[in-house]
N, C-alpha and C positions, 0 to 999 in steps of 0.2 A: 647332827651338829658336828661328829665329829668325822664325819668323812667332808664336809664343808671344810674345816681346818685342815683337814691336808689336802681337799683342792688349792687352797689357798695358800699353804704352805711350797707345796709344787710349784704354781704357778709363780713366785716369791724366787723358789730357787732358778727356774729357771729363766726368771727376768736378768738377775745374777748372770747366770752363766751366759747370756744373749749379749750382756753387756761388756764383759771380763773377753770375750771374742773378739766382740767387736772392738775391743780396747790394742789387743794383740794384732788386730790385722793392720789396724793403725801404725804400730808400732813398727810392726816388721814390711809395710809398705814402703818403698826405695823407691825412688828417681830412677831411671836408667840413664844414660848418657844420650841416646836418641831420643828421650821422653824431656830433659831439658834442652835441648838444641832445640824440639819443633814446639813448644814451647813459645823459640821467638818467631816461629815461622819460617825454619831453616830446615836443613837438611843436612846430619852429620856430613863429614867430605869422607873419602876414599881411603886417604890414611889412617883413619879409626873406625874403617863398614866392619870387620870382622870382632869389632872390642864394645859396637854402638848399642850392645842389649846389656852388656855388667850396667851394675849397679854403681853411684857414684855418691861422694859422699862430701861435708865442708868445703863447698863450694862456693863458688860466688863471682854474678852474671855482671858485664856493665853493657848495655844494651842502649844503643843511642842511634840518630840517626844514620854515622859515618861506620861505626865500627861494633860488633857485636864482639867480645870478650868473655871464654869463661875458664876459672880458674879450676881445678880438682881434685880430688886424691878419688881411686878406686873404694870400694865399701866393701871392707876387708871381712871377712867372719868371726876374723880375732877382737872388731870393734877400734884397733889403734890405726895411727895414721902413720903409711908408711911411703918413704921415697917411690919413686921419684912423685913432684909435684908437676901435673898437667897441665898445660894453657894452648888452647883453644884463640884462633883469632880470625874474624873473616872481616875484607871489605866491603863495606857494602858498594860503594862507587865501582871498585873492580871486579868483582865476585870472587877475587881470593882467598882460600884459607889457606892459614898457618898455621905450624903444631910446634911444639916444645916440651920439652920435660926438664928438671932443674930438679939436680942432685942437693937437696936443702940440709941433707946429714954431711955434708961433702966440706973440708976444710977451708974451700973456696968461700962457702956460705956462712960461716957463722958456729960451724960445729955441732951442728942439727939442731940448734938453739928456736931455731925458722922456721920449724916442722909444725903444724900450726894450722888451725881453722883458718881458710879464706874470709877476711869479714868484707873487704869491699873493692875491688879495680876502679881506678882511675886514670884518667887519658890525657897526656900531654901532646904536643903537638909532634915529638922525637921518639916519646914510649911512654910506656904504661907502667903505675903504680900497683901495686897487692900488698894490702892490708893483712899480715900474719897475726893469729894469737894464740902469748905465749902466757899469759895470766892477765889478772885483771889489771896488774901496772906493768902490764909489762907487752912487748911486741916487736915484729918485723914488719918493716918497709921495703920491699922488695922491687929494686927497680930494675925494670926491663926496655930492651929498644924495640922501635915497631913491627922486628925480624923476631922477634921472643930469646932474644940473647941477653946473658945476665950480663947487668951494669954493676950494681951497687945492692947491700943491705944494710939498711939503715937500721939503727936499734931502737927503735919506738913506733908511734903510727902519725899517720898523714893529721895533717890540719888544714894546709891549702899549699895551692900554686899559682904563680905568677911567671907572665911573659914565656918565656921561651924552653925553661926549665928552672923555673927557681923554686924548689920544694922548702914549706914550714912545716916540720914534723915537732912532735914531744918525742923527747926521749925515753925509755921505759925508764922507769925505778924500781929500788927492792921492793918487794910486795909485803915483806913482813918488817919493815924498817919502823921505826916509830912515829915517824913523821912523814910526809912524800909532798917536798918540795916542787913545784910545776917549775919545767924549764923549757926553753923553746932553742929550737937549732935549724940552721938552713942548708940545705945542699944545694951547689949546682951539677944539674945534669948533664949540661956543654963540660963545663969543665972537671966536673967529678971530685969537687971539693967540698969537704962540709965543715962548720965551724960555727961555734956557740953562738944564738945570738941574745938570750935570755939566761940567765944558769944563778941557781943559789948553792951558796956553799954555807954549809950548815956551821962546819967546824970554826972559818970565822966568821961568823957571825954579821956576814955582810951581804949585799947583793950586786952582782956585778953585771951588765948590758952591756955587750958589744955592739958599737958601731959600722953598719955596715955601708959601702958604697952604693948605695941607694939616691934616686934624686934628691931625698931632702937628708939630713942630718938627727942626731940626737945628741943632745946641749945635754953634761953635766952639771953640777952647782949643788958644793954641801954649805949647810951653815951649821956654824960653830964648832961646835968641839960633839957634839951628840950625833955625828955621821948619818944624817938624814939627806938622800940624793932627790933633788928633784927632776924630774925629768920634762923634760919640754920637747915634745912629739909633735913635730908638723905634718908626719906624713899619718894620713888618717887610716891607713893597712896597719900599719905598724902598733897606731891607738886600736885598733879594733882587735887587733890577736892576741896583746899584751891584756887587754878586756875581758878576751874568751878565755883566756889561761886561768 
């Protein structure tokens, strides 16, 4: 009986240990950068053969029919994310690729504020979107043209887009603030403007919607003396984002 109990025992531990293995190899199994490129059924380019066996890390693929996109940082052994940030871009119609790095610690950016998990690219018709994160309210919009040249960083994350470049982003907030008011803001990418078009201000106690030149309009109208704004929304984008906020 009592050589059964330490068969049993044995066999116990080293279920354990088979497991606790197998848990680490999981762990310490890594992406390569040629392992997510063929992945889409690609083939790193020339510019990155001699880099295509490291290890890559907080990344993130936009894989469509026109254009393959992917964002990166190296997989450091320190575990932190360090500049520069990589992107990856091939055409499919031409068989192009193009490479870039973007100095995100760099004054130009935001003051490393932007250094940050890739969570998603997205594609306009002039460049591409990347989704930075910087806490759970908080984030970079990172925009870029179809040459991987920085444009703009926007301080929050994507919502949608329209036409030709019209980006609706949230803005981040403080993460430990008391409250976390939703606000919506729009940039143009032609013109490289951006400007409120949703925004609460806590301090007075009020809420304020900017109108934008948009085809349709948005009508104010308070009644009485208890500052209640009703808003009358005909353009139905405009009702569905103000919805999703």
């Amino acid at each position: 009986m009592v050589a059964l109990r330490h068969i049993g025992l044995s066999c116990i531990l080293a279920g354990i240990v088979v497991v606790l293995l197998a848990a680490g190899t999981r762990q310490t199994g890594k992406q390569t950068l040629a392992e997510v490129i063929a992945a889409a059924g690609l083939t790193a380019p020339r510019e990155v053969a001699g880099e295509q066996g490291r290890p890559i890390t907080s990344y993130a693929v936009l894989d469509d029919r026109s254009v393959y996109v992917l964002a990166y940082y190296w997989d450091l052994p320190s575990g932190t994310l360090e500049d520069p940030l990589r992107i990856l871009s091939y055409d499919r119609a031409s068989g192009e690729w193009k490479t870039a790095q973007l100095a995100l610690a760099g004054d130009r950016i935001a003051h490393s504020e932007c250094v940050g998990t890739i969570l998603s690219v997205h594609a306009l018709p002039d460049a591409f979107l990347l989704d930075t994160h910087i806490n759970p309210s908080a984030g970079c919009l990172l925009v870029v043209s179809r040459n991987l040249e920085f444009r703009a960083a926007l301080y929050g994350w994507y919502l949608a887009a329209f036409g030709e470049g019209l980006i609706v982003f949230e803005p981040s907030e403080v993460h430990f603030a008391s409250v976390h008011p939703a606000e919506l803001a729009v940039y143009d990418a032609r013109t490289r403007q951006e400007m409120a078009l949703f925004r609460a201000n806590l301090f007075r106690r009020s809420v304020r919607l900017t109108a934008l030149n948009w085809p349709s309009s948005i009508a104010h109208m308070k009644i009485g003396a208890i500052g209640i704004t009703i808003l009358v929304i005909p353009n139905p984008w405009i009702a569905l984002l103000l919805a999703r906020s």
